[in-house]
C-alpha positions in Angstrom: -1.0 5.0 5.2 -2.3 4.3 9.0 -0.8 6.4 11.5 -2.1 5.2 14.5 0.7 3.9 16.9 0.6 1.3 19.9 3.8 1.0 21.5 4.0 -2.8 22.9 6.0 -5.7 22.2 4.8 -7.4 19.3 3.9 -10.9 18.3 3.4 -12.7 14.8 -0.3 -12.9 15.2 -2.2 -12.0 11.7 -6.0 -11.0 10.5 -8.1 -14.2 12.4 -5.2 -15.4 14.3 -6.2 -16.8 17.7 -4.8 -14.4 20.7 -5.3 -14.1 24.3 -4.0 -10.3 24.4 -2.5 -7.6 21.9 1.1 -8.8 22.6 0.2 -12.1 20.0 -0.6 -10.2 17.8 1.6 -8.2 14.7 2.5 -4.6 14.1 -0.6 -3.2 12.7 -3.0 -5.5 14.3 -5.3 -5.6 17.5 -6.6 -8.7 19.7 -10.6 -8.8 19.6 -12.4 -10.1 22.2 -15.0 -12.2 22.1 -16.3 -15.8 21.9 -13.1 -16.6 19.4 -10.3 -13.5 20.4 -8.7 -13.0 17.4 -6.0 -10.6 15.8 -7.4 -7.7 13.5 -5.6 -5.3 11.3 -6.0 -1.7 12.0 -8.0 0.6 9.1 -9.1 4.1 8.6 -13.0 4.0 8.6 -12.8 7.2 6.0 -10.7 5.4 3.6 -11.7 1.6 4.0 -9.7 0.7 1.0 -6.4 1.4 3.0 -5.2 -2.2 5.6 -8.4 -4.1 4.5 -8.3 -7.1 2.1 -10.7 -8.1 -0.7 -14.1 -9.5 1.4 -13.0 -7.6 4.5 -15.2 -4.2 5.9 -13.0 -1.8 8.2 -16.0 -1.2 11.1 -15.2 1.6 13.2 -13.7 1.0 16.7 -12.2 4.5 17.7 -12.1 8.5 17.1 -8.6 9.6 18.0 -7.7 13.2 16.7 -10.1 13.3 14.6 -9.3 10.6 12.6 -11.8 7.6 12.8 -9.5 4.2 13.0 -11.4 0.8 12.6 -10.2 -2.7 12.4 -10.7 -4.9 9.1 -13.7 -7.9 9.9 
């Protein structure tokens, strides 16, 4: 289970959902920028096979505690 907390309001946005900041998108997900910002569900890069689906890579995105966190792409 992913621990990793981010206390915001949050929206309904899901994994590829267009966003224009992290309150679009849902509990357990991020807004990437980029040429396309999109919402991405959080992962542990130690244990890719927990928040990731089938086709999906968890690439790392930040060391807190510790514990490397990543979002699924």
């Amino acid at each position: 289970m992913i621990d990793y907390s981010d206390c915001r309001v949050a929206g309904d946005g899901v994994q590829g959902a267009p966003c224009a900041s992290d309150a679009e998108c849902a509990p357990g997900f991020t807004c990437i920028d980029g040429s396309n910002p999109s919402c991405h569900r959080y992962c542990l890069t130690d244990d890719p096979a927990q928040g990731c689906a089938a086709g999906e890579r968890c690439e790392h995105w930040a060391l807190l505690d510790a514990v490397r966190y990543g979002i699924c792409i």
